[in-house]
N, C-alpha and C positions, 0 to 999 in steps of 0.2 A: 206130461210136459214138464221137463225141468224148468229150475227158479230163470235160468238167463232168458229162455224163449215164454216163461208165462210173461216175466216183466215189459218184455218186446210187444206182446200180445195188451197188456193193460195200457204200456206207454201210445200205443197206436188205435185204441179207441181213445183212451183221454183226448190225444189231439186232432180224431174226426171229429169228434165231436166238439171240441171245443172252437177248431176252426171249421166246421161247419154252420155254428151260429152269427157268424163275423162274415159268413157266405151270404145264406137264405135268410137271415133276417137282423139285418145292419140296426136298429131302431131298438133290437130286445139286447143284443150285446151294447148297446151304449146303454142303456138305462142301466145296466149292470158295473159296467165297467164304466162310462162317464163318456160327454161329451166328445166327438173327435173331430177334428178340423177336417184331417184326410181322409176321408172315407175310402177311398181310394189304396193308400196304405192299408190302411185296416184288412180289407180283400185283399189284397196282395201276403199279405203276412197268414190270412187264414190261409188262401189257397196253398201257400208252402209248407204250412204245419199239416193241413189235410193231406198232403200229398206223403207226406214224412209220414203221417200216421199209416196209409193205406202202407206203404212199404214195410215199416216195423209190423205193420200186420199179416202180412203175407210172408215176410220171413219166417214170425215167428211157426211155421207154420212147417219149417224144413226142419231136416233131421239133427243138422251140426247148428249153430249160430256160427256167424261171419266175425271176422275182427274188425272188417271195414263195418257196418251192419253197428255193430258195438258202439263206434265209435260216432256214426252220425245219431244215434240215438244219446248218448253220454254228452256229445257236444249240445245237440240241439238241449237236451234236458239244463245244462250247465250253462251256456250262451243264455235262455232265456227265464232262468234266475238272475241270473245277473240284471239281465236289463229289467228287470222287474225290480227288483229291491236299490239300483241306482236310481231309477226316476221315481219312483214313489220316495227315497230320500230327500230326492230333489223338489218334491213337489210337483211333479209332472203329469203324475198320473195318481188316478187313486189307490188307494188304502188295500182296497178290494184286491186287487193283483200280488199282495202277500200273499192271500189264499192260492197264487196259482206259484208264485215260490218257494210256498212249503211242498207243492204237489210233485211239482220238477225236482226238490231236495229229496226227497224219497224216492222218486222214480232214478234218481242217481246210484243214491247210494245203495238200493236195490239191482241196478246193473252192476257195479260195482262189488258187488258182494256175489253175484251171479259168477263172475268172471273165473274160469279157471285158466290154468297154465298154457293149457293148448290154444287158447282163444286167445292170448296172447302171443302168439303164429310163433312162440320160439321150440316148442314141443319138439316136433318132427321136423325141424332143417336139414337133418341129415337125409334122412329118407327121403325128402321133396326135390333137394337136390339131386340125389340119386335118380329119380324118376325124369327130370331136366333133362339129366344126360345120357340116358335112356339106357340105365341099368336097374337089374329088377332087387328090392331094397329084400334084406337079408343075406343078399350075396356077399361073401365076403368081397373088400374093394378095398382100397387106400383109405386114409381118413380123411375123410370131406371137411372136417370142423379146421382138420391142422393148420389151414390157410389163413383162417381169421382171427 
């Protein structure tokens, strides 16, 4: 398993599990994490994270990683840094949620570093094009790039 699909593979158990205790048992994640008005939210926000995780994990599971794939794991990993180290600034939430800031800042920068050329879909344009237009890619043809 390379670095981009192990990280996918780590980043999608961290977050069953993590929003699976905000599922099955609301009472053991507040005492951890602190009081919450909306319980309600809370499941809502686990169910989404558990849902993200089971996909990163079953991707991590294919042959290529996705650039789409990448990129909801890179967002989700960065979107909830953020809201973790804004309200804990703010005093909103507790202290305790740095711990899952630094988790998501590494599971970043670990996709991040995962990343090669191709996975940024710019590798093979020519050839993908090619195959669009339903010619078989090595044939010689015009230059597909010259138009952009």
């Amino acid at each position: 398993m390379d670095g981009a699909r192990r990280t996918l593979a780590i980043q999608g158990i961290f977050y069953l599990l993590t929003g699976a205790l905000g599922l099955l048992h609301i009472s053991s994640f507040m005492r951890v994490t602190g009081p919450k008005v909306d319980t309600w939210l809370v499941k809502t926000v686990s169910a989404l994270v558990c849902t993200i995780g089971v996909g990163l994990l079953l991707h991590s599971r294919r042959d290529r990683v996705l650039p789409e794939v990448t990129t909801i794991a890179l967002g989700s990993a960065v979107g909830l840094t953020w809201v973790d180290i804004y309200y804990v600034a703010k005093g909103r939430i507790r202290k305790v949620y740095l711990l899952d800031a630094a988790a998501e800042t590494l599971l970043s920068l670990a996709l991040l570093r995962g990343l090669r050329p191709r996975d940024l879909g710019r590798n093979n344009v020519a050839q993908r094009r090619l195959l669009v237009e339903g010619q078989k890619p090595g044939v010689p043809t015009a230059d597909v790039d010259a138009a952009d």
